[in-house]
Kinemage of the C-alpha trace (Angstrom):
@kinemage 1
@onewidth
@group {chain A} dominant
@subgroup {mainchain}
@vectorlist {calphas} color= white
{ca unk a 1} P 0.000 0.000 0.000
{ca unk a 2} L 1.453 3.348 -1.087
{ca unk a 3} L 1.669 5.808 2.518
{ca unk a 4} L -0.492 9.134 2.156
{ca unk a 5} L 2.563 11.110 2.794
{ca unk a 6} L 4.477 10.014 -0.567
{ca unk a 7} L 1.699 9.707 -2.553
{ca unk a 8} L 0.946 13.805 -1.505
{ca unk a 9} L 4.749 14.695 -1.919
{ca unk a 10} L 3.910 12.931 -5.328
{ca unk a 11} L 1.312 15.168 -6.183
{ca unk a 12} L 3.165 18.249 -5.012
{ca unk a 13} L 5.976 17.119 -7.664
{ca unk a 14} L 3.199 16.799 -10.247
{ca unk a 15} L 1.686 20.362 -9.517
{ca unk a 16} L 5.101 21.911 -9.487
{ca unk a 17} L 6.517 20.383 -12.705
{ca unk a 18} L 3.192 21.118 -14.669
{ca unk a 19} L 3.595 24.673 -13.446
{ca unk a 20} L 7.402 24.816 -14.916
{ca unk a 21} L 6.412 23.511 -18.052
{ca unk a 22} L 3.499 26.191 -18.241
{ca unk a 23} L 6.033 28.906 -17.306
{ca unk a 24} L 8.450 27.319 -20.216
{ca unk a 25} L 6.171 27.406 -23.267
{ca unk a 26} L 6.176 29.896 -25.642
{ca unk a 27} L 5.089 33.690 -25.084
{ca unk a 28} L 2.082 33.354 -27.299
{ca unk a 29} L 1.092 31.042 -24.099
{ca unk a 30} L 1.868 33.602 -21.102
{ca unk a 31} L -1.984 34.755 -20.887
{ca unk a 32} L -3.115 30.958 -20.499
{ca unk a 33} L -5.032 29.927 -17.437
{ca unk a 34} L -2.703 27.753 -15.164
{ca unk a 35} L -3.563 24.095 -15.285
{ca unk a 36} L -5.553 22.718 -12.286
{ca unk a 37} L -3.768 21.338 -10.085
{ca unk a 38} L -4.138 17.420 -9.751
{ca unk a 39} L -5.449 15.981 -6.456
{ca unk a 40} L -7.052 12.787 -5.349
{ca unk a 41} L -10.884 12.489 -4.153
{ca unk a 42} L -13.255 10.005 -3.218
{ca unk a 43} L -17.165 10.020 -2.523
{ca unk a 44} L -19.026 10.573 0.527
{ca unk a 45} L -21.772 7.764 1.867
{ca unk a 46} L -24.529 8.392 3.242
{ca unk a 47} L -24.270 8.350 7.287
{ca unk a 48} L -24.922 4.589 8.370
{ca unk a 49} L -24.092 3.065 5.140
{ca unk a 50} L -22.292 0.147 4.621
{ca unk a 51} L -19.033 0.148 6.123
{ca unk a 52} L -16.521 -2.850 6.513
{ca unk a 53} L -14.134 -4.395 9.083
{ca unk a 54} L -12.128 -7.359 9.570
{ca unk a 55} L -9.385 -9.026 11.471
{ca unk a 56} L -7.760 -12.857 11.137
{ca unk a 57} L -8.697 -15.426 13.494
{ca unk a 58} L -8.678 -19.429 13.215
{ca unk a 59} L -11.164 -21.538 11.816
{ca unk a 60} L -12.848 -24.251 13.643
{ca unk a 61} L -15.542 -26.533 13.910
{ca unk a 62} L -18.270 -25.670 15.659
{ca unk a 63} L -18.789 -28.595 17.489
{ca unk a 64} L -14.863 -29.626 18.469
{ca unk a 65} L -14.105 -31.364 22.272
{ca unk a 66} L -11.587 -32.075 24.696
{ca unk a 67} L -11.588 -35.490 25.660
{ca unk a 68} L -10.470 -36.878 29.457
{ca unk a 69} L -10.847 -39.595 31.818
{ca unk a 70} L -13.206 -38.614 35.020
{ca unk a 71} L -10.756 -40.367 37.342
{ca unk a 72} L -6.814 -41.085 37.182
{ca unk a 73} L -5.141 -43.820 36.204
{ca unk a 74} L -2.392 -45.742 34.390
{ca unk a 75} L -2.856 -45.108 30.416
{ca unk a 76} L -3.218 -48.599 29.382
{ca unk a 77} L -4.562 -47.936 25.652
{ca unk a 78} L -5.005 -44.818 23.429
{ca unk a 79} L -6.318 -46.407 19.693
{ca unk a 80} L -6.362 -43.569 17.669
{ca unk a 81} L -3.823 -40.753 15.662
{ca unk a 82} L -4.539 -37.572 14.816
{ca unk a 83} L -6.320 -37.549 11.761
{ca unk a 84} L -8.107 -41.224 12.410
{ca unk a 85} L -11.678 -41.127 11.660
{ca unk a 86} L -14.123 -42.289 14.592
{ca unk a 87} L -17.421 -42.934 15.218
{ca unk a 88} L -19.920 -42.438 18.039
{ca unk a 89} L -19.657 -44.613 21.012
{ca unk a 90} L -16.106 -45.523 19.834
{ca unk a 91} L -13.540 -46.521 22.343
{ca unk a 92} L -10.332 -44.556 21.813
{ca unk a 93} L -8.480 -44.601 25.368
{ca unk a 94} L -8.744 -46.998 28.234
{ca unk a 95} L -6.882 -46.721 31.708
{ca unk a 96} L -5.947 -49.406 34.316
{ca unk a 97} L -9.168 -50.126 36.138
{ca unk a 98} L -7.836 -52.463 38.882
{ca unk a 99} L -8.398 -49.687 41.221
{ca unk a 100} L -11.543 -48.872 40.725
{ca unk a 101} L -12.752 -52.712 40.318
{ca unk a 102} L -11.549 -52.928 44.047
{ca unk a 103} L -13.551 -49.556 45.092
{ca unk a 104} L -16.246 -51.419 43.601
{ca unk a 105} L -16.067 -54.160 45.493
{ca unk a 106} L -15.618 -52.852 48.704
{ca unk a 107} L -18.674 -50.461 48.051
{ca unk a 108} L -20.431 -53.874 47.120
{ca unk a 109} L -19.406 -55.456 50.499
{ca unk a 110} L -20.265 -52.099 52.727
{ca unk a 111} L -23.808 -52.342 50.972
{ca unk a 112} L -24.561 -56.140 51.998
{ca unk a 113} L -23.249 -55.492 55.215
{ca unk a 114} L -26.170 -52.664 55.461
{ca unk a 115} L -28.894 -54.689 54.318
{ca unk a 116} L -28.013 -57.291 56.552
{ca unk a 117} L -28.198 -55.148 59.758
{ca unk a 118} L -31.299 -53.708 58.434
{ca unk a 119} L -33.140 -56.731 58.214
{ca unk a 120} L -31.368 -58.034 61.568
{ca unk a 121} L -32.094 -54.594 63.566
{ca unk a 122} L -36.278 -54.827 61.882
{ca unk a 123} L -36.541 -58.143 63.347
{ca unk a 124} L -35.516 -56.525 66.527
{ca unk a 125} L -37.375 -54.027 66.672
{ca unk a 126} L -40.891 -55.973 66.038
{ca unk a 127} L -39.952 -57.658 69.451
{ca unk a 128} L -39.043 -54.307 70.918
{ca unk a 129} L -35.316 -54.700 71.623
{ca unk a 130} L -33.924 -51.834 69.430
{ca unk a 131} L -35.059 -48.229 69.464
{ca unk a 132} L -36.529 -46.941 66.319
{ca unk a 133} L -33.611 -44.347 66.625
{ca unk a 134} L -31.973 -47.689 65.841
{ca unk a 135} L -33.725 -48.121 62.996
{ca unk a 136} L -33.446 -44.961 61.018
{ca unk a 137} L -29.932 -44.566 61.750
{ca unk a 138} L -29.817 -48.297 60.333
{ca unk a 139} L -31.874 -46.729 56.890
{ca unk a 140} L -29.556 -43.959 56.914
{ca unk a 141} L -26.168 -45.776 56.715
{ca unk a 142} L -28.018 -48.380 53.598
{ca unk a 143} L -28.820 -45.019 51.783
{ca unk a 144} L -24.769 -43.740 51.881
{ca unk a 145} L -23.769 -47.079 51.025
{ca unk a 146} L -26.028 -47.645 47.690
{ca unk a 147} L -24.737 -44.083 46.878
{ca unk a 148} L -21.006 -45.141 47.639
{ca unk a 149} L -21.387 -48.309 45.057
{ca unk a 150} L -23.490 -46.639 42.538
{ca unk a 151} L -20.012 -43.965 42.265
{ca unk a 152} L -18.015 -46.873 42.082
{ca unk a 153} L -19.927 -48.328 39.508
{ca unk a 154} L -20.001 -44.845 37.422
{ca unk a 155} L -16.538 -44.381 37.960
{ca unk a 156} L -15.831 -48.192 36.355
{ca unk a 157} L -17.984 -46.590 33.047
{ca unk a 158} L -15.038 -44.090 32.774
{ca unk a 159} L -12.345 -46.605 32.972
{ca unk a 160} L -12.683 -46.253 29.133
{ca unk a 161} L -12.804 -43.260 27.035
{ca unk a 162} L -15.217 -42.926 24.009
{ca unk a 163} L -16.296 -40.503 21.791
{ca unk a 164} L -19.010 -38.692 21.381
{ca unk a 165} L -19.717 -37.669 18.044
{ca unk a 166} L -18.640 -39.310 15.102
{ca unk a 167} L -15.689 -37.191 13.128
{ca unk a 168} L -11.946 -37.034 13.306
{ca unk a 169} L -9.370 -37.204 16.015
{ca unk a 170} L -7.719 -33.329 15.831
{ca unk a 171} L -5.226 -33.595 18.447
{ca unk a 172} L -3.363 -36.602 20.519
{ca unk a 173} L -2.300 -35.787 23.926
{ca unk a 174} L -0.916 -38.709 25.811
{ca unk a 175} L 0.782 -41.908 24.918
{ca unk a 176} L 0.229 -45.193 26.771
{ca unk a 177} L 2.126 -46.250 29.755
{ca unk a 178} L 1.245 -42.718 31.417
{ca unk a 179} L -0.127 -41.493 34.736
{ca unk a 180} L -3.179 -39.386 33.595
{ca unk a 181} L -5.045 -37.081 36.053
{ca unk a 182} L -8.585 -36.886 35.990
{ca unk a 183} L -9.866 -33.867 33.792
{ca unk a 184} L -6.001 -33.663 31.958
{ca unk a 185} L -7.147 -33.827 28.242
{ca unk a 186} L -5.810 -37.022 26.359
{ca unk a 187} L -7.601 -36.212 22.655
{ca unk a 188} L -9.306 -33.684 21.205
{ca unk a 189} L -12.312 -34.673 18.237
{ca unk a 190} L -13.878 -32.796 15.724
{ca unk a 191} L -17.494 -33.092 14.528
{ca unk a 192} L -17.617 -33.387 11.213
{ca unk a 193} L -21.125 -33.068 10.370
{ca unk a 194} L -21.097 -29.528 12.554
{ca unk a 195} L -20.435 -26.198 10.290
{ca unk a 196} L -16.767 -24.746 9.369
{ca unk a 197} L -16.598 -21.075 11.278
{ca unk a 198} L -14.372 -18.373 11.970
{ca unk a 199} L -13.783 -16.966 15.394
{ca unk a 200} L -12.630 -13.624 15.137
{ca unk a 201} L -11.118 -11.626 17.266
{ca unk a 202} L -12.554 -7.753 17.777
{ca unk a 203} L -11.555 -5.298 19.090
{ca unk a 204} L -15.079 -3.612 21.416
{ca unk a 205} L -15.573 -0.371 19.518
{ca unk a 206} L -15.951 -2.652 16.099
{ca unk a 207} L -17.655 -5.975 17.575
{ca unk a 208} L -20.402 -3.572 18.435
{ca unk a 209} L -21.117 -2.422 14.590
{ca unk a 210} L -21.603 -6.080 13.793
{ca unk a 211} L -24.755 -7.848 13.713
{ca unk a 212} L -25.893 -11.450 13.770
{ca unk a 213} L -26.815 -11.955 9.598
{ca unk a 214} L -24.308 -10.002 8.509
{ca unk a 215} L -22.035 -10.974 4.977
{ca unk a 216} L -18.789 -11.693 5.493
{ca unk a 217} L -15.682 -12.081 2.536
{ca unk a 218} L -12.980 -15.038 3.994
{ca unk a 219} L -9.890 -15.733 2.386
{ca unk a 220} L -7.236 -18.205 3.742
{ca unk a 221} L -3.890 -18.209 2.680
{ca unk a 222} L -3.776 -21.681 1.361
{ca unk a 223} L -6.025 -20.550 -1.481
{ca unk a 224} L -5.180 -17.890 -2.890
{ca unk a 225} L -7.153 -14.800 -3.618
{ca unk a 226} L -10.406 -17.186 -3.525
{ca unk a 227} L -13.275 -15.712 -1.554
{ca unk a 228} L -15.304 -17.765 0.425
{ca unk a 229} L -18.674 -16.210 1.970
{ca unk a 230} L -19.629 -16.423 5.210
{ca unk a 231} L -22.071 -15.180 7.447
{ca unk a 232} L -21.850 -13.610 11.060
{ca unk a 233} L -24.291 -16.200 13.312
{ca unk a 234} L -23.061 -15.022 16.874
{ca unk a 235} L -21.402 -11.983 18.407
{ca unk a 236} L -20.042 -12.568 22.046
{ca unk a 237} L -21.515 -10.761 24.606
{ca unk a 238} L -17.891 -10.313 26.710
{ca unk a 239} L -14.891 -9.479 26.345
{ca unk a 240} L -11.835 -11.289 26.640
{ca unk a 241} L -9.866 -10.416 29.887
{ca unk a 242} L -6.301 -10.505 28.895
{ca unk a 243} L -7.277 -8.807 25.061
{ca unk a 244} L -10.207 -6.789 25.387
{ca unk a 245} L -11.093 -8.532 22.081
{ca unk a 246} L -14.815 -9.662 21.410
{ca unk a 247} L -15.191 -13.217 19.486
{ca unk a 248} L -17.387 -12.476 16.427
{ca unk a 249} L -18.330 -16.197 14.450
{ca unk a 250} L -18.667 -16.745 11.120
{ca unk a 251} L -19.901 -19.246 9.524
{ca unk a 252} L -18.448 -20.559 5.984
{ca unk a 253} L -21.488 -21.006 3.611
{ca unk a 254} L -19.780 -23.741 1.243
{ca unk a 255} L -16.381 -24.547 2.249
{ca unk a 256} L -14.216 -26.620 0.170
{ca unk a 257} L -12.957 -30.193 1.477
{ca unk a 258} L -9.162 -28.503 1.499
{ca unk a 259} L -9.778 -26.715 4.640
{ca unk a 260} L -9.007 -27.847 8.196
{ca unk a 261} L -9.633 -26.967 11.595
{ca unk a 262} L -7.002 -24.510 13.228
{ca unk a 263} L -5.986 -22.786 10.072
{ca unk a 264} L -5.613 -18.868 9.472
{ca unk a 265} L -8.181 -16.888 7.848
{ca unk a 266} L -8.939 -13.763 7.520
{ca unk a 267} L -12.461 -11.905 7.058
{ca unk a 268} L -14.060 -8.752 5.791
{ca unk a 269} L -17.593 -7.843 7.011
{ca unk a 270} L -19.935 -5.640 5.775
{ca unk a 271} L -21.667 -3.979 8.929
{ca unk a 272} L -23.361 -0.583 9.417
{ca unk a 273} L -23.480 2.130 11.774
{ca unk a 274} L -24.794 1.261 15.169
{ca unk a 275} L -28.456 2.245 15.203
{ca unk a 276} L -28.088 4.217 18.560
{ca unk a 277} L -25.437 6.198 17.192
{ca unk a 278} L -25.520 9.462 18.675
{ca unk a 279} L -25.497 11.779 15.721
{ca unk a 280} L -25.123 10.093 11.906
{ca unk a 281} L -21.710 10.533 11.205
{ca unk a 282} L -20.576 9.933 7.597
{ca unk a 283} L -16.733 8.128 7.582
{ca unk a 284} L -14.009 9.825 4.867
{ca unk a 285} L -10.336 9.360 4.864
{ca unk a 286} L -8.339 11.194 7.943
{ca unk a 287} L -5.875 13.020 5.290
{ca unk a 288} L -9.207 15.171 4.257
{ca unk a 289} L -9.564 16.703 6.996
{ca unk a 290} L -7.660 20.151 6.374
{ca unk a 291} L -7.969 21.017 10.399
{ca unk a 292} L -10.015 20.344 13.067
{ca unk a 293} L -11.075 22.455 16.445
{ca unk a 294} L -13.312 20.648 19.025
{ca unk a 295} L -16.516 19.477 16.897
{ca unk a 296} L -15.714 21.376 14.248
{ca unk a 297} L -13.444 21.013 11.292
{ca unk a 298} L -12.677 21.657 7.510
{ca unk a 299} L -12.494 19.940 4.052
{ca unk a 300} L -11.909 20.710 0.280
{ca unk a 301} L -15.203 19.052 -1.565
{ca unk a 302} L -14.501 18.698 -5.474
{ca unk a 303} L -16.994 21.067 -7.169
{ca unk a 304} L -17.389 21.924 -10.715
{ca unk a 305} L -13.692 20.998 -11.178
{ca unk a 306} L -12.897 23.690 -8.068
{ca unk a 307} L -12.028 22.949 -4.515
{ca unk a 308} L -14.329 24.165 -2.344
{ca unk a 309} L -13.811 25.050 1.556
{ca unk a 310} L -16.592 23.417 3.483
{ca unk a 311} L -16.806 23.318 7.226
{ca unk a 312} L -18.889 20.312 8.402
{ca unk a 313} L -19.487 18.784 12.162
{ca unk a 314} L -16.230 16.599 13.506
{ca unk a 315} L -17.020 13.481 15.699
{ca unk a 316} L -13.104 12.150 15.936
{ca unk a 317} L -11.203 10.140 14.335
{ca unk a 318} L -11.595 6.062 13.673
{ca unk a 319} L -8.489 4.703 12.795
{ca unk a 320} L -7.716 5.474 9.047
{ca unk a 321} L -11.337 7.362 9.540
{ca unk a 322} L -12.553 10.979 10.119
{ca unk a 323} L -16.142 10.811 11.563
{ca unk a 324} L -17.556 13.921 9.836
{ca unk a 325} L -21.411 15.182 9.397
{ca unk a 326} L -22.861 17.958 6.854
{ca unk a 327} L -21.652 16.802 3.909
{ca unk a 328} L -24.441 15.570 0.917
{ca unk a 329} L -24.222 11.490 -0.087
{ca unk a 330} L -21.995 12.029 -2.687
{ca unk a 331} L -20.654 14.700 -1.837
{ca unk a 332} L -16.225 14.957 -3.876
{ca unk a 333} L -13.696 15.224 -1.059
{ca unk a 334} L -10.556 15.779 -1.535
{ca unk a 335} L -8.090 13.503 -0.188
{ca unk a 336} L -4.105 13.442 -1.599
{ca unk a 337} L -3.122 17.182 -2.274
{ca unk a 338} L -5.491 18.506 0.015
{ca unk a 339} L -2.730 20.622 1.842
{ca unk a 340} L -1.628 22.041 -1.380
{ca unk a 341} L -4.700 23.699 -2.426
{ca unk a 342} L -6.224 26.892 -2.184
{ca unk a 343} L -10.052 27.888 -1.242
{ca unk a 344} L -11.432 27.448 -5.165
{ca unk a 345} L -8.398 26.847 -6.965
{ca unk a 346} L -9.124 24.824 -10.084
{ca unk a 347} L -8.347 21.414 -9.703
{ca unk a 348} L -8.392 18.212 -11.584
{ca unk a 349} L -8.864 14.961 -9.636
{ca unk a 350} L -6.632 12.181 -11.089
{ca unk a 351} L -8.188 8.874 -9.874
{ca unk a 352} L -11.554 9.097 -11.160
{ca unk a 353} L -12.683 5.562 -10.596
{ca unk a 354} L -12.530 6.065 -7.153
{ca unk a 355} L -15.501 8.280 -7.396
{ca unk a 356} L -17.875 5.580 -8.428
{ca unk a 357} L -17.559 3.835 -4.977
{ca unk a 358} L -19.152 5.928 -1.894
{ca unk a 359} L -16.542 6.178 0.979
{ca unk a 360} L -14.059 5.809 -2.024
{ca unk a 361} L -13.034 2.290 -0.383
C-alpha cells in the first residue's frame, strides 16, 4: 500500500513540474489559465451506510471437544492418531481399572453389610429390643452405602474413554504407559457433520457495529485470492480479559474439502453504523480533513472541477477514519493534495474511478 505522505509529496511534484512547463512554453502562451492542479478524491456515503471491518482469526468446527478420563489412572490404551476417523460410542483410550474394580467391590461389600443389619435390627425391633432411633440410623447408613457403590460403579464406566460424536481425532495428547489425572485432556475430536466457522477476534468499539446476519468475505492463505462467503451467526456478549477482544463467528457457507480446523483466515464484514449512534456521522479518509477544532473542522469538496472550503461537524477520528457530518451522499472530497490547495483553486482529480464507490473504499 502506497503511505499518504508520498503519494501527496507525489502530487506536489506533479503540480510543481506542470507549473514549470506552463512557465516554459512559448510567449504566445503567457496569458493561459494555469492548469488545475491534480489531487485525489473520493465520494461521501450516506451516514450509516455500509461500512466494513475485519481481522484474522482461526477456523474451527463448531462442534470440536476435549476429551479426558473422570478419574486417574495408568494409560493402558489410546487407539487412535490424529487424523483417524471415529465414530460415536467408539472406544479410543482406556486406563488401568484395577483400582476402581476394588472400590467397587468394597462399596459392594459395605452395601450387603447394610442390608443385613437392616433386616437383623427390623426383626428386633418388632420384638421391641432396638429403638426406632436404631432403625433410622440403620436406613440412613443403607442409603450412603447404595450411593457409595453406585459412584463406584459410574466411575468403572469411565475406565474407558469414548467418543461422542462421530468425526476425526484433531489432536493426541498422551501416549500409553502414562499417569493421567482426571480432567487432563488425552484427545481432542472434531465433529464433522457440525459447520466450518471463523472466530474472530474484535476489538469492542468494532464488535459492536456487527450484527448477527451479517455478509462476510474469507480468504485463507492456502487458497489464494479465492473468496469464500460467510455469514456472522453469533457476536459474544464479553470481552476477553487478557485482550479486550470480542469473538465475532462466522460461519463458511460452502467450504471446500481442502480446509481444516485450526488454520488462518482472515475476514471482511460488511456492517453498518450502530443504530443508537448518537449523531449520523458519515466516515471519509483522515488526510481530508484540512484542520479540526473541538466538533468542528474543515475539508476541500470537489466542485465543478474547483475545490471548495466546506466546514462540516467533527465526531473524531476512527483509525484510518474521520467521523464527519454535513456533507451531501456524494458529496467529492478531496483527499491526496489537500494541503496544497487553495479555497477554489481549479483542480483536476486524477483517480476518477474512485468516485464511483461511496466512501471511495
Amino acid at each position: 500500500m502506497e503511505h499518504p505522505m508520498w503519494r501527496t509529496l507525489l502530487l506536489a511534484s506533479t503540480a510543481l513540474l506542470a507549473a514549470t512547463l506552463a512557465g516554459c512554453g512559448a510567449k504566445s502562451k503567457e496569458d493561459a489559465p494555469p492548469a488545475p492542479t491534480p489531487v485525489e478524491a473520493v465520494a461521501v456515503a450516506a451516514p450509516g451506510a455500509a461500512a466494513t471491518v475485519g481481522g484474522a482469526g482461526t477456523l474451527e468446527r463448531r462442534r470440536e471437544m476435549a476429551l479426558s478420563f473422570r478419574i486417574p489412572g495408568v494409560l493402558t490404551a489410546l487407539r487412535v492418531e490424529a487424523g483417524d476417523s471415529v465414530r460415536a460410542g467408539q472406544v479410543i483410550a482406556s486406563i488401568d481399572p484395577a483400582g476402581v474394580d476394588a472400590r467397587q467391590q468394597q462399596t459392594a461389600a459395605d452395601l450387603e453389610r447394610a442390608r443385613r443389619d437392616v433386616e437383623r435390627d427390623k426383626a428386633l425391633f418388632d420384638k421391641g429390643y432396638v429403638s426406632r432411633q436404631r432403625i433410622d440410623d440403620r436406613q440412613s447408613a443403607l442409603k450412603a452405602a447404595q450411593a457409595a457403590y453406585d459412584a463406584a460403579r459410574f466411575d468403572r464406566r469411565w475406565a474407558s474413554l469414548v467418543s461422542p460424536v462421530s468425526g476425526v481425532v484433531l489432536e493426541r495428547r498422551a501416549q500409553a504407559g502414562e499417569v493421567v489425572a482426571a480432567g487432563q485432556v488425552v484427545a481432542r475430536v472434531a465433529d464433522l457433520s457440525s459447520p466450518l466457522v471463523l472466530r474472530l477476534p474484535l476489538a469492542a468499539r468494532e464488535a459492536a457495529r456487527v450484527r448477527v446476519g451479517d455478509a462476510a468475505q474469507v480468504r485463507v492463505d492456502d487458497l489464494g485470492a479465492q473468496a469464500l462467503a460467510g455469514r456472522v451467526t453469533r457476536v459474544g456478549e464479553a470481552a476477553d480479559t487478557r485482550t479486550g477482544a470480542v469473538s465475532v463467528e462466522i460461519e463458511l457457507t460452502a467450504p471446500p474439502p481442502a480446509l481444516r480446523s485450526g488454520q488462518v483466515a482472515h475476514a471482511t464484514l460488511s456492517v453498518r453504523a450502530a443504530p443508537d449512534a448518537a449523531q449520523p456521522y458519515a466516515r471519509i479518509p483522515a488526510e481530508a480533513v484540512l484542520e479540526a477544532n473541538g466538533r468542528q473542522a474543515f475539508v476541500l469538496r470537489f466542485d465543478r472541477g474547483k475545490a471548495i472550503r466546506t466546514a462540516v461537524a467533527f465526531g473524531g477520528f476512527d483509525g484510518d477514519d474521520a467521523l464527519v457530518a454535513g456533507l451531501p451522499q456524494g458529496a467529492q472530497v478531496i483527499t491526496a493534495g489537500a494541503g496544497f490547495v487553495a479555497d477554489g483553486e481549479a483542480v483536476r482529480v486524477i483517480d476518477p474511478a474512485r468516485l464511483d464507490a461511496p466512501g471511495g473504499r
